[in-house]
Each structure stands twice: as C-alpha cells, then as structure tokens.
N, C-alpha and C positions, 0 to 999 in steps of 0.2 A: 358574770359569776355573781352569786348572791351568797351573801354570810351573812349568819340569823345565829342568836345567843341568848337567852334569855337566863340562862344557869351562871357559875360563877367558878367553871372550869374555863381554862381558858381555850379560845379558837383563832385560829390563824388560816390565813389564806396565803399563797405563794404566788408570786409573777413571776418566771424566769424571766426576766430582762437581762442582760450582762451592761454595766456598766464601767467605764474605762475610768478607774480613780486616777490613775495618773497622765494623762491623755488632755485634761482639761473638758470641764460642759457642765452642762446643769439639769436635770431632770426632773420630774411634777408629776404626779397622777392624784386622783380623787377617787375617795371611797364612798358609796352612798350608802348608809347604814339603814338597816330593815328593824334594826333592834339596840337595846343599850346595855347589853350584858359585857361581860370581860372581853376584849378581843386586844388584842398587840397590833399595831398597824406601824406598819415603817418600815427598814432599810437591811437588807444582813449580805453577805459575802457566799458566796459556793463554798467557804468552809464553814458556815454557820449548821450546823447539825444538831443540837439540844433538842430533845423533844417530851412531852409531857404527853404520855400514852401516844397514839399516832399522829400528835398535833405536837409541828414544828413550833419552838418558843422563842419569838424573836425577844430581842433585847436582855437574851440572860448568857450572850456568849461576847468577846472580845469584836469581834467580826459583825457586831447586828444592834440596831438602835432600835427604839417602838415607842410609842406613845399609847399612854392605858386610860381612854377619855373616862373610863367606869371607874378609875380613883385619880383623875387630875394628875398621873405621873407620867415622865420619860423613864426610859428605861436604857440601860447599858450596862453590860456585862454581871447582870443582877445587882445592880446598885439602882437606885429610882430616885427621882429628886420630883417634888413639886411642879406640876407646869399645866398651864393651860387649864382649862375647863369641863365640867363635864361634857359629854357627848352632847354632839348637835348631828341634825344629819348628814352633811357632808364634809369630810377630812380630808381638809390637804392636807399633801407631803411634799417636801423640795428638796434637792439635795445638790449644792453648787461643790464641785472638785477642783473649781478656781479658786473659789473664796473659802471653799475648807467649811461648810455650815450645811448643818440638818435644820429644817424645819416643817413643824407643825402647827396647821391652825386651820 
C-alpha cells in the first residue's frame, strides 16, 4: 500500500493487526514515504474511531499514539509534544507490551 500527501489535511492508512497488550511481545513495522505532507503514523486500539471527514485520526483518541514527521510531534489523545524530526523516508514504529514503550524513529 502506498500513502502520498502533499496537502496539509491529514491522511492515514490502517493495518488491522490485533495485538495482545497484555499477553507480553513486541511488534515493528516501517513506513516508506512517497511524500512529506501531514500523515499520523502509529499505534491505535479497535476502539479508536475519531475521524476527520473519511480519514481515521490516529493519535487524537485515548486508545491511539502517532507521530506527525511534517511538525516534529507525538501525538495522544490530542495533546502533541515535540519529538523527533522532520520526515525522512522511512519510519519506524515499535511497540514493546513488556517494557510498556512506543517508539519512533
């Protein structure tokens, strides 16, 4: 799947994966980016459902983290804190339910 953005709405793409938060593991994927416009890239629950016209909005609900490489922030439950850098073109994501940590880079 390919996600392209050149505007400054945002877009999102969906994996269903299920993962087990309480089960213990750790999980990674990479995004390879075709463009450096607005996108959320990260983590959200099957009760994450906020949406911004037909485009689901990670990181603005309880349930979903994201990273916004096009202003350098994390993002949770619509609070945003500084982090990382602008876009490059591939982003990783990790996510350990052993050791309880998201990460981006």
């Amino acid at each position: 799947t390919q996600l392209y953005n050149i505007n400054e709405d945002f877009e999102s793409i969906v994996l269903n994966v299920r993962v087990k938060m309480f089960s213990g593991g750790k999980w990674y994927y990479e995004v390879t980016l075709l463009s450096s416009g607005l996108i959320h890239i990260g983590w959200c629950s099957a009760s994450c459902t906020e949406k911004n016209g037909a485009n689901l909005v990670i990181g603005h609900t309880e349930s979903s983290w994201a990273f916004d490489g096009f202003r350098s922030r994390k993002w949770h439950n619509k609070v945003f804190q500084s982090y990382g850098r602008k876009w490059h073109q591939v982003i990783k994501c990790r996510i350990s339910t052993e050791q309880l940590f998201l990460e981006f880079f």
